[in-house]
C-alpha positions as MATLAB code, in Angstrom:
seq = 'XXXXXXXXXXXXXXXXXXXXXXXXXXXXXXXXXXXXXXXXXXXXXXXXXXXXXXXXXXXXXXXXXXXXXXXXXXXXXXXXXXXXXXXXXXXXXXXXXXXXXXXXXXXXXXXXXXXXXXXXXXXXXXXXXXXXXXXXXXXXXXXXXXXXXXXXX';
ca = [
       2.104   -5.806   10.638;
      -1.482   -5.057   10.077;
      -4.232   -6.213   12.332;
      -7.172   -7.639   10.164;
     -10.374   -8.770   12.292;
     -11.428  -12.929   11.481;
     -15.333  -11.351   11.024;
     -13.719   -8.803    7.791;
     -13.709   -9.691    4.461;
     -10.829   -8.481    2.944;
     -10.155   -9.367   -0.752;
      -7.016   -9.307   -2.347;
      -5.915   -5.724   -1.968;
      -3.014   -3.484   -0.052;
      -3.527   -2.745    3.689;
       0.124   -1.237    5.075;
       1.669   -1.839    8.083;
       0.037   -0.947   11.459;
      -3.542   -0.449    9.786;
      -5.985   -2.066   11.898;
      -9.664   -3.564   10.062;
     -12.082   -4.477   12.351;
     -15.028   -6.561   12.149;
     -17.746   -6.503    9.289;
     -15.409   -4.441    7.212;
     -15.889   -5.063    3.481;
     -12.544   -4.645    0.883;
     -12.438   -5.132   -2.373;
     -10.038   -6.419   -4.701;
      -7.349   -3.343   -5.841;
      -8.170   -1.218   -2.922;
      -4.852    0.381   -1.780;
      -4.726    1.145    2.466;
      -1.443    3.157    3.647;
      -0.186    2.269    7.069;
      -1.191    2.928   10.290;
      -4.649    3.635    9.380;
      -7.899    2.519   12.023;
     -10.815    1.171    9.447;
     -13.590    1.019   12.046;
     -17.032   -1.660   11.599;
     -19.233   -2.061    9.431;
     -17.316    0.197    6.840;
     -16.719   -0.798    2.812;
     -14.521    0.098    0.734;
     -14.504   -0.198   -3.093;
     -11.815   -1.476   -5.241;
     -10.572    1.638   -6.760;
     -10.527    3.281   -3.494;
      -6.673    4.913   -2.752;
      -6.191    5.384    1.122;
      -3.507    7.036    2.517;
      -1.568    7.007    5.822;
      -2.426    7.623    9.457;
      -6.582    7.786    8.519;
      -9.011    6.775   10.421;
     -12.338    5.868    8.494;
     -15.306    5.278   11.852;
     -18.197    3.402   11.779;
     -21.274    2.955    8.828;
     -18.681    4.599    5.931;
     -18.818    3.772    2.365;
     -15.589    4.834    0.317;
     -16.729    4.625   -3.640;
     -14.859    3.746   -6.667;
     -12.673    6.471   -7.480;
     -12.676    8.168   -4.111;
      -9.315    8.757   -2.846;
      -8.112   10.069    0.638;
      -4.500   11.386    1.434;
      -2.423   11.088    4.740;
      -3.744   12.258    8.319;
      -7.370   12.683    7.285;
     -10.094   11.782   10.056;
     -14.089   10.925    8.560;
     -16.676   11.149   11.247;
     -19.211    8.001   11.488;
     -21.834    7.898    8.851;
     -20.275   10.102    6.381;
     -21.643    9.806    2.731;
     -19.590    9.791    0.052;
     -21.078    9.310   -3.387;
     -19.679    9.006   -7.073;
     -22.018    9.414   -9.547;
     -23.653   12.384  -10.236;
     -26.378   11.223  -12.463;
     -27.568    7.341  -10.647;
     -29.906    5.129  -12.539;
     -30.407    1.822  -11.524;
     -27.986   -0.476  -13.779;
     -26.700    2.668  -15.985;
     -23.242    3.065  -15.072;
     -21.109    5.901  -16.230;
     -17.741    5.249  -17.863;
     -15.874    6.665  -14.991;
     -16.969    7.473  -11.731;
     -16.617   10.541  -10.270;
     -15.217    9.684   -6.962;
     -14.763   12.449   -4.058;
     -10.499   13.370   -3.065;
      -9.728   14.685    0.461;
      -7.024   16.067    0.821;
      -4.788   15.469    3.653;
      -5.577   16.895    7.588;
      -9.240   17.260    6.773;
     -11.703   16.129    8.942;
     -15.206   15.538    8.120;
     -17.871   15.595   10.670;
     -20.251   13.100   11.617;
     -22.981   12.149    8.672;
     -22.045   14.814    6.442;
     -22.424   14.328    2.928;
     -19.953   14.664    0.184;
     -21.463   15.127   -3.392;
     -19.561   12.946   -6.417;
     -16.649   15.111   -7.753;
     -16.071   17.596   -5.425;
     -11.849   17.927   -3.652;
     -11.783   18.858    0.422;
      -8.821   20.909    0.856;
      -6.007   20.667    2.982;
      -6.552   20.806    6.355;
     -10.510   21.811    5.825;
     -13.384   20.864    8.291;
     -16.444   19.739    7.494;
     -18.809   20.079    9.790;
     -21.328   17.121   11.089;
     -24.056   16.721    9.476;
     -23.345   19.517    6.465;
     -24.035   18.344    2.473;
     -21.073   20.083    0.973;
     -21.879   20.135   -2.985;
     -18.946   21.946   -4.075;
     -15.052   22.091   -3.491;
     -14.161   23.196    0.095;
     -10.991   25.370    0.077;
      -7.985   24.113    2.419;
      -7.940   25.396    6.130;
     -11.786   26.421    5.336;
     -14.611   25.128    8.143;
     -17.820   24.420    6.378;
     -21.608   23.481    7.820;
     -25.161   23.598    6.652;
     -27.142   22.707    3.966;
     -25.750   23.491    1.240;
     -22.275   23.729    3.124;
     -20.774   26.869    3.330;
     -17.478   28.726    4.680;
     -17.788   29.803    8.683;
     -14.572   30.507    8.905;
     -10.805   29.425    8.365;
      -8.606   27.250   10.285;
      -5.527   29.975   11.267;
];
């Protein structure tokens, strides 16, 4: 059984089993939440948003139509995500272009994920680093633009 907090406001979506919402989260309708997952305040999460299992999503996150996170994936307080690579004020494009982690990455505290891009498997992302193209899996990345330090052996 999931664990939703009275202050959230959770519209009619999926949340799985275990996953725990706490207060001044925003859902939307469609959103789709695997189990087990920790969605921390003060978080929102759009309606075509696709959430896997065991995640945990901290504090001040926004998760963007089209975005979509697999299993085991940790993001950091503050992280940016963003899906359209072109904003206007009320010119929307016909499909966003949502960001995909894939699953054991971890992204760092108030890093910055341009619309688009795909974290690999396993990949780091360091706190604080604007990563503005793909990041391959196992890869650590920091700075501005985000680059490769290293690889996770």
């Amino acid at each position: 059984m999931s664990f939703i907090h009275p202050l959230a406001d959770v519209a009619d979506c999926t949340i799985g089993d275990g996953t725990k919402v706490w207060q001044f989260v925003v859902i939307l309708k469609g959103a789709k939440i695997g189990q087990d997952c920790n969605i921390c305040a003060q978080t929102l999460i759009e309606g075509d948003v696709i959430v896997g299992d065991r995640v945990t999503v901290k504090s001040g996150v926004q998760l963007w139509d089209g975005t979509r996170v697999e299993d085991d994936v940790f993001i950091g307080p503050n992280v940016t995500l963003t899906n359209d690579p072109y904003p206007r004020s009320k010119e929307y494009p016909e499909k966003f272009s949502g960001v995909v982690i894939e699953s054991h990455a971890s992204i760092g505290a108030n890093a910055t994920l341009l619309p688009g891009i795909t974290i690999g498997k396993s990949a780091m992302v360091g706190a604080g680093a604007v990563v503005t193209k793909n990041v391959p899996a196992g890869a650590v990345v920091t700075g501005n633009p985000a680059k490769v330090i290293r690889y996770i052996d």
